[in-house]
N, C-alpha and C positions, 0 to 999 in steps of 0.2 A: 792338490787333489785329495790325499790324504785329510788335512784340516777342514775340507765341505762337506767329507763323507762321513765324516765323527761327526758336523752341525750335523747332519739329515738322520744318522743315525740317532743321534741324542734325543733330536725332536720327535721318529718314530716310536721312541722309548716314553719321551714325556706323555705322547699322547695314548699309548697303552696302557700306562697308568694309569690317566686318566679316566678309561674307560672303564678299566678293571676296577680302581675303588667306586667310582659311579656308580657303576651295574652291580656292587658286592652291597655297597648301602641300600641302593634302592631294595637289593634282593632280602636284605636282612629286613629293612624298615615293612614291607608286605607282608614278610611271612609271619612276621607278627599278627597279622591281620588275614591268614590264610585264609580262616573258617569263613570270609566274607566273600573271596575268592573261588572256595571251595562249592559257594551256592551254584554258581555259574555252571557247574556242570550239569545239570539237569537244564540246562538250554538246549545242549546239543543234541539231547536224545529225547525231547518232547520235540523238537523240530522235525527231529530225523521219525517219530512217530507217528506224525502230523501227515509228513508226506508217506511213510504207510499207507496208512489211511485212500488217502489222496491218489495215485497211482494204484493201488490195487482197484479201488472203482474203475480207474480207466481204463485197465489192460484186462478188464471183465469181460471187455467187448473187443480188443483185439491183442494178436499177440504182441507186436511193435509201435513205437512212438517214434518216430525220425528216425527207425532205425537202430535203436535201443532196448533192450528186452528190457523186463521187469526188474529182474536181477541187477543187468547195468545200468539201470535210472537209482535205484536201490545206493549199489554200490558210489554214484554221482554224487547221491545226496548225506553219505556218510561220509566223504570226503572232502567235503562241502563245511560239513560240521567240525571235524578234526582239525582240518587247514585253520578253519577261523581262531580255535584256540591260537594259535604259533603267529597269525598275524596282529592280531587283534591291535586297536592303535588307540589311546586319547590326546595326542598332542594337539590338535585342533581346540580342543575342550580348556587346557592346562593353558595355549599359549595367549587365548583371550583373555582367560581367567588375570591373567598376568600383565596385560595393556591394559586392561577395564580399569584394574585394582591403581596400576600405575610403580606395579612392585617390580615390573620389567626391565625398572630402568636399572635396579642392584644387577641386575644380566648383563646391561650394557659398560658394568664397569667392572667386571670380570675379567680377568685375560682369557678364559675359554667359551667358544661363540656359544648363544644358548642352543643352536643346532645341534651340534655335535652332541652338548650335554642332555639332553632331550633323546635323542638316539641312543644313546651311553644308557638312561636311563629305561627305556625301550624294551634294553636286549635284558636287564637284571630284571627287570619285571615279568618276560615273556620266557628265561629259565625259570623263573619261582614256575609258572605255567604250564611246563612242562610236564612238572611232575605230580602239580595239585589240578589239572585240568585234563591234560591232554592222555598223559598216557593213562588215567580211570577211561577216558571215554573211550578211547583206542580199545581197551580189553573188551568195554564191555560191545563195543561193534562187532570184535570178532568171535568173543567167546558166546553172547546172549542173544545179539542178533542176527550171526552167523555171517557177518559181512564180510568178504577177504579187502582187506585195507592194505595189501604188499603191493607198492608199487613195483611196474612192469620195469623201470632202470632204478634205482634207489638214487645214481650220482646224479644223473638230471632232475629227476624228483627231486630233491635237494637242492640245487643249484636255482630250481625254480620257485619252489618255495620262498628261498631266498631274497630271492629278486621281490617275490612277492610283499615278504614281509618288508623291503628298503621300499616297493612305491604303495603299497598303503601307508607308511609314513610319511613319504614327502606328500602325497596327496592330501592327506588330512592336515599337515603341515601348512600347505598352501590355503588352507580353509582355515587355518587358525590367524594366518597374516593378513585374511580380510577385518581381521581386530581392529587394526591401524585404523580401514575407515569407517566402521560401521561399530556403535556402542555397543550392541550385545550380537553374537553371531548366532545363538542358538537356533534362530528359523533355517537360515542355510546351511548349520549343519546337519539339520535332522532333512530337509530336502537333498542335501547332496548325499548323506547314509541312501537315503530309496532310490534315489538316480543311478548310485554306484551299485546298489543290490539288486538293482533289476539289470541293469548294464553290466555288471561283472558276471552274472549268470549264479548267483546265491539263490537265489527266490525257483530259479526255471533253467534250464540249459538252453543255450544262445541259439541252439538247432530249431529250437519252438518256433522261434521269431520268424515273420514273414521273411523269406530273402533280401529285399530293399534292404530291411532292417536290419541283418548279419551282417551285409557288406558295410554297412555303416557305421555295425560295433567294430567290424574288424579293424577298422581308423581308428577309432577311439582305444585310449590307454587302459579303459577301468574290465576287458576278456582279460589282462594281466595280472590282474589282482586275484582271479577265483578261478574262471574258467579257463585258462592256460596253466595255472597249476596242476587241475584236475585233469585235464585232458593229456598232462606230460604224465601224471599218477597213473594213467590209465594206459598208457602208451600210444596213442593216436593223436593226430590232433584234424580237426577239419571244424571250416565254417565258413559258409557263404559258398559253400561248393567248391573253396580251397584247400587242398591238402599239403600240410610240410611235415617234414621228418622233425623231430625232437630235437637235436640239433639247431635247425632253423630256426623254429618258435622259440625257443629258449635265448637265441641270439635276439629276434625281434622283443623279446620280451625286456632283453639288458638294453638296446637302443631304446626304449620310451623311457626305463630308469633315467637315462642320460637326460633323456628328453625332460623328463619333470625335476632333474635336478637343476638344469636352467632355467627351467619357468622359476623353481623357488626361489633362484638368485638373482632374477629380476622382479619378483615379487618384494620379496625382502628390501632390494636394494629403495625400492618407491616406497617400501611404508615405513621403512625407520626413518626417513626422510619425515613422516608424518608425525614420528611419535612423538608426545610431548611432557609425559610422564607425570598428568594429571591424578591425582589420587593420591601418591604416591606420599 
């Protein structure tokens, strides 16, 4: 008993390591490159502008939209923006980059899977983002465009976030494993970005959608990604004329992680089968 609990321990030890100098390199090797990082924030408040814009024309002529005032479309779409810093994902981009090339095969003869390391490097990259993205835009939501960004529970806000930020990874993940069969993936990753952005509720909130169509995102995994963040941000959650407590949605939201961490390990398992480390 003793001598398995020292292997388990040792190997939970190897792999924090691991993740710790990954995520320290990567953090060091970006922030070198901050000021390019740095441009990015003026995405989130030319968007969050945009739909200014865009929503005051509409609530000229009434006071509510589904049910949302001004204010709370307002507050949707700047947490909409902020979320994105903290999720933000290119492994889809990176993992084709890397079967195309044929340089995936030095990955397959690593002792660490390039999953993990891929994720490892994820989270170094998304603290460097923290602090050169997220928390400029956070101030200047609250201090310049007066928008209250305090989530209504902080620990589930968190926890959801969370979840958020592991299945936009494995999703884009799973878009990057379409490499295996297809020579360049870029058409379907810029189709699956606008499938996901209108389906995760970035672009519009999922209440807009005709009913058919809520019931139908409510199946689909990608309300997990944005709009189940923000609606925990917000403290409510409803769609399709479903309501669950924060709680629930937060549970539903860790069953689809589970859920797309098997699609990836049945993806994976049929495309290394394919690869053959041409270029390489």
């Amino acid at each position: 008993m003793g001598e398995g609990t020292n292997k388990i321990n040792n190997q939970i030890k190897r792999q924090l390591d691991i993740l710790i100098a990954t995520a320290f390199t990567t953090y060091k090797e970006w922030a070198a490159y901050r000021s390019h990082m740095a441009v990015s924030i003026l995405v989130g408040p030319v968007f969050f502008l945009v739909q200014v814009f865009i929503w005051n024309a509409i609530y000229s002529t009434q006071s509510t939209v589904t049910g949302l005032t001004l204010n709370q479309m307002l507050v949707y779409f700047g947490i909409v923006s902020v979320i994105n810093y903290l999720t933000y994902d290119s492994s889809d981009m990176d993992l084709q980059m890397l079967i195309r090339t044929g340089k995936f095969i030095t990955f397959m003869l690593r002792p660490v899977s390039y999953f993990y390391y891929a994720m490892c490097q994820k989270i170094g990259h998304r603290v460097l983002a923290l602090w050169v993205e997220f928390i400029p835009v956070y101030l200047l939501f609250l201090f310049v465009f007066k928008i209250n960004l305090v989530p209504a529970n902080l620990f589930w806000a968190l926890i959801s976030i969370t979840l958020s930020f592991i299945l936009v990874f494995l999703t884009n993940y799973c878009i990057g494993i379409t490499g295996f069969w297809l020579t360049k993936t870029e058409g379907l990753r810029r189709a699956f970005q606008v499938l996901r952005d209108v389906c995760a509720g970035t672009l519009v909130p999922l209440t807009l959608f005709p009913d058919l169509m809520q019931k139908i995102l409510f199946f689909m995994p990608f309300q997990f990604i944005t709009y189940v963040p923000i609606r925990v941000f917000i403290g409510s959650y409803e769609l399709a004329g479903i309501k669950m407590s924060i709680p629930e949605i937060v549970g539903l939201q860790a069953v689809f992680v589970v859920i797309m961490f098997f699609i990836y390990r049945l993806l994976w398992h049929l495309g290394t089968k394919r690869f053959t480390g041409v270029g390489a």
